[in-house]
Structure formats: structure tokens, C-alpha cells
ZABA-18787 format. One record per atom (N, C-alpha, C): residue in three letters; x, y, z negated. Coordinates in steps of 0.2 Angstrom, whole numbers, padded with zeros to 4 digits, always signed. Layout:
BEGIN
alaXYZ ...
end
This chain:
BEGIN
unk+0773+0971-0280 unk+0767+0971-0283 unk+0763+0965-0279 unk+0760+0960-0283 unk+0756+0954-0279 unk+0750+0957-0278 unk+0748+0953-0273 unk+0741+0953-0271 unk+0736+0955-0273 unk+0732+0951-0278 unk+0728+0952-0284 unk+0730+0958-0285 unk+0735+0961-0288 unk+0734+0968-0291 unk+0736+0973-0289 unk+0736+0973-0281 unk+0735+0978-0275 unk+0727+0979-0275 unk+0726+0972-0274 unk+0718+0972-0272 unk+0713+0979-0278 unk+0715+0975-0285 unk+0711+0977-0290 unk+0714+0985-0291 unk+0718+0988-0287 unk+0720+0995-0288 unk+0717+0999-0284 unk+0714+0995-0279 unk+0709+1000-0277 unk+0701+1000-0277 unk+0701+0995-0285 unk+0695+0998-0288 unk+0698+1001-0294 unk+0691+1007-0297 unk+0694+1008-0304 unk+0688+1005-0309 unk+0684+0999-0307 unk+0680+0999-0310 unk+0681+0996-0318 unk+0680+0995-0324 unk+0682+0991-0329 unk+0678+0987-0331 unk+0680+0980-0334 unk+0676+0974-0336 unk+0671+0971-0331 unk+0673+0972-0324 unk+0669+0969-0319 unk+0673+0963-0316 unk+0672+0957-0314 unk+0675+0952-0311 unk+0674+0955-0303 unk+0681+0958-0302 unk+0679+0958-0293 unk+0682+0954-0290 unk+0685+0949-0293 unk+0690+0944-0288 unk+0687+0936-0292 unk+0688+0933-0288 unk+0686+0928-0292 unk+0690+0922-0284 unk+0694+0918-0287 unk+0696+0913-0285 unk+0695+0906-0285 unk+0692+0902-0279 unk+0690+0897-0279 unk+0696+0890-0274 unk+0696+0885-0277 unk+0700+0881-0271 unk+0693+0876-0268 unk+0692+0875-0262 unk+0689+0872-0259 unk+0693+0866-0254 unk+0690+0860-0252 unk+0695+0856-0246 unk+0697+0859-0239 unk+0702+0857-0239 unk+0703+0859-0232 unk+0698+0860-0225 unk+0694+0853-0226 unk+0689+0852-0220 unk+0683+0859-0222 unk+0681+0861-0229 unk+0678+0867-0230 unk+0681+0872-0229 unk+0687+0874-0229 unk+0691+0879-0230 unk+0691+0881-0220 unk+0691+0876-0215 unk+0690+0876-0209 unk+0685+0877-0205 unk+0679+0876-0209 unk+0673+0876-0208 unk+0674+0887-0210 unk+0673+0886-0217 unk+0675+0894-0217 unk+0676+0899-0211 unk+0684+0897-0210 unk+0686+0902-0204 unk+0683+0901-0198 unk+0676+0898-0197 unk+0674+0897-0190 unk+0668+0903-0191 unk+0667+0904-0197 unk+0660+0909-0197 unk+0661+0917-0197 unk+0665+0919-0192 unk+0666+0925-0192 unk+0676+0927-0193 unk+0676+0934-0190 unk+0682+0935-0190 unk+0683+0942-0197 unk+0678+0947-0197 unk+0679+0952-0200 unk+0678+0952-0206 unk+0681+0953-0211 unk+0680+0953-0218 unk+0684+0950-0221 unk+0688+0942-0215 unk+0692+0939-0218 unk+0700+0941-0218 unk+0704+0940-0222 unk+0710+0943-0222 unk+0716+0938-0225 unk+0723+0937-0221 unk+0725+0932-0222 unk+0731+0936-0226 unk+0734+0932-0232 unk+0739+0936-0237 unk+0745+0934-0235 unk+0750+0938-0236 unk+0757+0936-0230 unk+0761+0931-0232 unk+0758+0930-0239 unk+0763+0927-0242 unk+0759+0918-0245 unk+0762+0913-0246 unk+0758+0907-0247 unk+0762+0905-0252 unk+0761+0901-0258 unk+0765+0898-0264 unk+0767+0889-0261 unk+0761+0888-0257 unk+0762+0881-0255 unk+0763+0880-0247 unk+0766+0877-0245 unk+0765+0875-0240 unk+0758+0872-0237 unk+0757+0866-0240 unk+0750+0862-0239 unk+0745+0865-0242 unk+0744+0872-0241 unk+0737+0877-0245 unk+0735+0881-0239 unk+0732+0884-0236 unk+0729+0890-0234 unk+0724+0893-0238 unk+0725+0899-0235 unk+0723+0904-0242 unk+0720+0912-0237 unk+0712+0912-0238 unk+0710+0918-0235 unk+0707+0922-0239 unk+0706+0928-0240 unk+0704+0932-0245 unk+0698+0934-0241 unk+0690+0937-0244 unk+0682+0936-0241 unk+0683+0943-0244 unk+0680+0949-0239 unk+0679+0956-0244 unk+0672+0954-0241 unk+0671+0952-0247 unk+0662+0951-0249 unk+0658+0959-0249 unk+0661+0962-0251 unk+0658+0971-0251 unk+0657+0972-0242 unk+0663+0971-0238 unk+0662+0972-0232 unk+0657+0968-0230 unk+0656+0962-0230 unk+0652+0957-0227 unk+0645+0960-0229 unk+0644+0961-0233 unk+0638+0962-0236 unk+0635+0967-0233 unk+0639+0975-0234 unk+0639+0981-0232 unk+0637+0983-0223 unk+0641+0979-0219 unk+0642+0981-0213 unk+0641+0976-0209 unk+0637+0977-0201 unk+0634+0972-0197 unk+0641+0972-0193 unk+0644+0965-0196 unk+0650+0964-0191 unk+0648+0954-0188 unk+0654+0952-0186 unk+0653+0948-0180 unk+0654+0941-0183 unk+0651+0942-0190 unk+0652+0939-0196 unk+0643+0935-0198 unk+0645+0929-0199 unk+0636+0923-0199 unk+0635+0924-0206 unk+0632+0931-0206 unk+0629+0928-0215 unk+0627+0923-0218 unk+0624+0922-0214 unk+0616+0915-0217 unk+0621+0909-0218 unk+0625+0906-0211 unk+0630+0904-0213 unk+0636+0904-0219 unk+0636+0909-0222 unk+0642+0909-0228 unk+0638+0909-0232 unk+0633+0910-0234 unk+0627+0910-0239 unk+0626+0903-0240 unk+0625+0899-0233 unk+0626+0893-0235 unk+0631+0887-0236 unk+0637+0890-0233 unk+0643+0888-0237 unk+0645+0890-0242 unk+0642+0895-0245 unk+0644+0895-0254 unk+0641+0892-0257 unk+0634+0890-0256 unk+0628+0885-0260 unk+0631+0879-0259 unk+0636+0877-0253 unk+0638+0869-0252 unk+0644+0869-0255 unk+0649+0875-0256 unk+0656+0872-0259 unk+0656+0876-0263 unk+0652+0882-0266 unk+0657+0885-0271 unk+0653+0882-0277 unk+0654+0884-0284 unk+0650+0880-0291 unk+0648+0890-0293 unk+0649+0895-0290 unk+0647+0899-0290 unk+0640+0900-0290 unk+0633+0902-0293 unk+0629+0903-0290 unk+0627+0911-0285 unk+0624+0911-0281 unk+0623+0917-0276 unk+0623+0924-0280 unk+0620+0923-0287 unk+0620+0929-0292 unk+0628+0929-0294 unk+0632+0925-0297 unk+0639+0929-0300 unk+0641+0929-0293 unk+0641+0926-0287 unk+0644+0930-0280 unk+0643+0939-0280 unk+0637+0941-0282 unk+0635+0947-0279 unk+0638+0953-0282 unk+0639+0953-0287 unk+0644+0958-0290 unk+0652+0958-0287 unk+0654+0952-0286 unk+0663+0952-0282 unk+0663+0958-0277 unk+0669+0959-0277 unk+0670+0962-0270 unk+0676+0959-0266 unk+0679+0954-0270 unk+0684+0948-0264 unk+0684+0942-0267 unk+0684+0938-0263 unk+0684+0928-0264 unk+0691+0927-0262 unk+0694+0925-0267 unk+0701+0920-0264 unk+0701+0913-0262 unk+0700+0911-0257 unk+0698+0905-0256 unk+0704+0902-0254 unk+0706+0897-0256 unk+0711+0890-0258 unk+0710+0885-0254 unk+0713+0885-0247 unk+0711+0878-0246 unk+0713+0870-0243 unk+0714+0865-0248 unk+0720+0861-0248 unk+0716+0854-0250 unk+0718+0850-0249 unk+0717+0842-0250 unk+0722+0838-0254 unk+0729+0845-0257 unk+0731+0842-0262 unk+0728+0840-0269 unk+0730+0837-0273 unk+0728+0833-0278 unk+0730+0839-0284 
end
């Protein structure tokens, strides 16, 4: 079973975007991982070599006071994703991509 559809079997919502995948550059993608540990999770498996790849359970982030810079991810969505804050708030995970391949 891949990822993606581990993730979405443990909602049963229907017609809801709970995943939304975005690629971002590398030097964003490291900035990312510096704002916090909890909510992020790393998938075992990688298609690319030159990619890293973290999943954001935006439900937890949101939900629960963890050791995690909200205001900071807030403002790194407004600088890297084409996402505006309103279709963010409905997800419950980000697959974030992140690569300076072409």
C-alpha cells in the first residue's frame, strides 16, 4: 500500500482535499525542518535520490501545543507555498518536496 493511501484510509471523509502536495527548493525545504520536530514525519521510502520529502500533519500542528513555531510555518507558507492560508486549513497533511532539481 503506498503512502498517500495509508495516509487517506485513515480518514473517511469524502470530497475533501486532505493531502495536498507541494515541491518547494531545497534551501525552503531546510528552513522547514528547522521549525519544529512534532507533526513532521519522514516517509521510508524516497523515489529520488536528490529529493527530500517530509509529510506536515497540519491537523496535529494546528490541534495540539507541541514544540512546533506556528507563526513561523504560517510564514513559511505565505513565502513558499502558491497555497493561500484558507485552502491550507481544511488539509490534514502537506507532502512537501524538496529538491533543486529541474
Amino acid at each position: 500500500m503506498n503512502l498517500i493511501a495509508r495516509l487517506l484510509s485513515l480518514k473517511s471523509l469524502e470530497n475533501v482535499d486532505l493531502i495536498h502536495t507541494v515541491r518547494v527548493t531545497q534551501s525552503a525545504f531546510n528552513v522547514l525542518t528547522t521549525l519544529g520536530s512534532e507533526g513532521i514525519f519522514y516517509p521510508a521510502t524516497q523515489s529520488s535520490a536528490n529529493a527530500e520529502y517530509v509529510i506536515l500533519d497540519l491537523e496535529f500542528i494546528r490541534d495540539h501545543q507541541l514544540d512546533f513555531d506556528k507563526p513561523a510555518l504560517s510564514e513559511w507558507c505565505r513565502t513558499h507555498l502558491s497555497l493561500s492560508m484558507g485552502r491550507l486549513q481544511p488539509l490534514s497533511y502537506l507532502f512537501v518536496v524538496g529538491t533543486d532539481d529541474a
